[in-house]
C-alpha angles and dihedrals in degrees: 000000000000117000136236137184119271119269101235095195093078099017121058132226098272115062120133091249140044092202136057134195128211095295094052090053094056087046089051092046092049096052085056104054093039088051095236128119124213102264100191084070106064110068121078109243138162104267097252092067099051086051110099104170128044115197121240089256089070086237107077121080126179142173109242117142123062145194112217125186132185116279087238095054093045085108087053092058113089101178149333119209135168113244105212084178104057110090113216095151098255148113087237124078118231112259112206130180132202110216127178117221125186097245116211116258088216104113110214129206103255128178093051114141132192116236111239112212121205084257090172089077084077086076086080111084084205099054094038081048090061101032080054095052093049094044086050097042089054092045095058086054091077117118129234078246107061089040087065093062109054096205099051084047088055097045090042095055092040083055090052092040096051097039090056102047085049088055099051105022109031144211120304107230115234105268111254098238103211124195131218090202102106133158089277097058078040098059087040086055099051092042093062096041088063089045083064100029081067093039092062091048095042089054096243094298104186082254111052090044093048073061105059091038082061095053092047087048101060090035082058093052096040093041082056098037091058084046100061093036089060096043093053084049088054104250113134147166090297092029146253108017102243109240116249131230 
């Protein structure tokens, strides 16, 4: 693939690179007809933090991955930078960007949760029988004068209908959402983030890499282990299994 210079008009002064090859021409072009520039291309930073991707040799390093915005929000974007330390368990650096954003004054009601019923007590033609009769014997309690407004007639059939299904069903207690992250994935964790921690300052040597393959590894095998042990107790993604009768 032959190279070419940059095209400045969608990519800023301060790219990695003053030359581009046949990919970084499509994203270039892209960027054009989309009417976006490259964003992670136009703040002045130390050449270890525009790099995204180190080669498996531990010497080259290349800008690869890129952050593009819409040509109208470039003013919102504050700054794109590479991040070596943080460890994704990958040969690419994080890149992460800081963007500004006019937030609404209208201050809306937060914290509000919906109530969840034992709704599988239904199943049972007794229990929806009964839970049938005493929705229909409060309905029939409306006045002539609530049926004339049609608001007051739906808010006052969602009230009889929520105060008896709380009645007869009750109220779902919030799950429990247990974690298998414990100190010991913890440990794990950290101990792997210092393997890699020294393998970015010792420039990748064969040992100190072997190292940090070790600690992912375990971290691996104790992230999986803490796994299969909470699924066979019955937590799961939306949390403790309910027990069945």
């Amino acid at each position: 693939m032959g190279e070419e210079p940059v095209n400045f008009p969608k990519v800023g002064s301060y790219s990695l690179h003053s030359l581009t090859n046949n990919n970084g021409s499509r994203l270039i072009q892209f960027a054009v007809s989309c009417s976006m520039i490259i964003g992670s291309t136009f703040y002045p930073h130390i050449d270890i933090h525009k790099s995204t991707w180190r080669s498996p040799d531990g010497v080259t390093f290349n800008q690869i991955d890129h952050l593009l915005i819409d040509r109208r929000h470039k003013s919102n974007l504050m700054d794109v930078r590479s991040y070596r330390g943080s460890n994704i368990d990958s040969d690419h650096y994080l890149v992460i960007a800081c963007l500004r954003a006019q937030i609404s004054n209208i201050k809306q009601v937060t914290g509000i949760r919906t109530s969840k019923y034992h709704v599988s007590k239904l199943t049972s033609t007794e229990v929806a029988e009964q839970y049938r009769e005493q929705i229909e014997e409060k309905l029939n309690h409306i006045t002539f004068a609530e049926l004339d407004n049609g608001e007051e007639l739906g808010e006052r059939c969602k009230t009889i209908i929520n105060s008896v299904t709380e009645e007869m069903l009750g109220i779902m207690e919030p799950a429990n959402k247990g974690t298998w992250f414990d100190d010991e994935c913890q440990a794990a964790t950290e101990d792997k983030t210092e393997a890699y921690r020294k393998m970015q300052q010792g420039y990748g040597t064969s040992s100190l890499i072997e190292e940090y393959k070790e600690k992912r590894r375990k971290e691996n095998t104790i992230n999986k282990r803490k796994k299969k042990i909470m699924d066979e107790c019955g937590i799961r993604k939306y949390g403790i299994a309910e027990e069945t009768t």
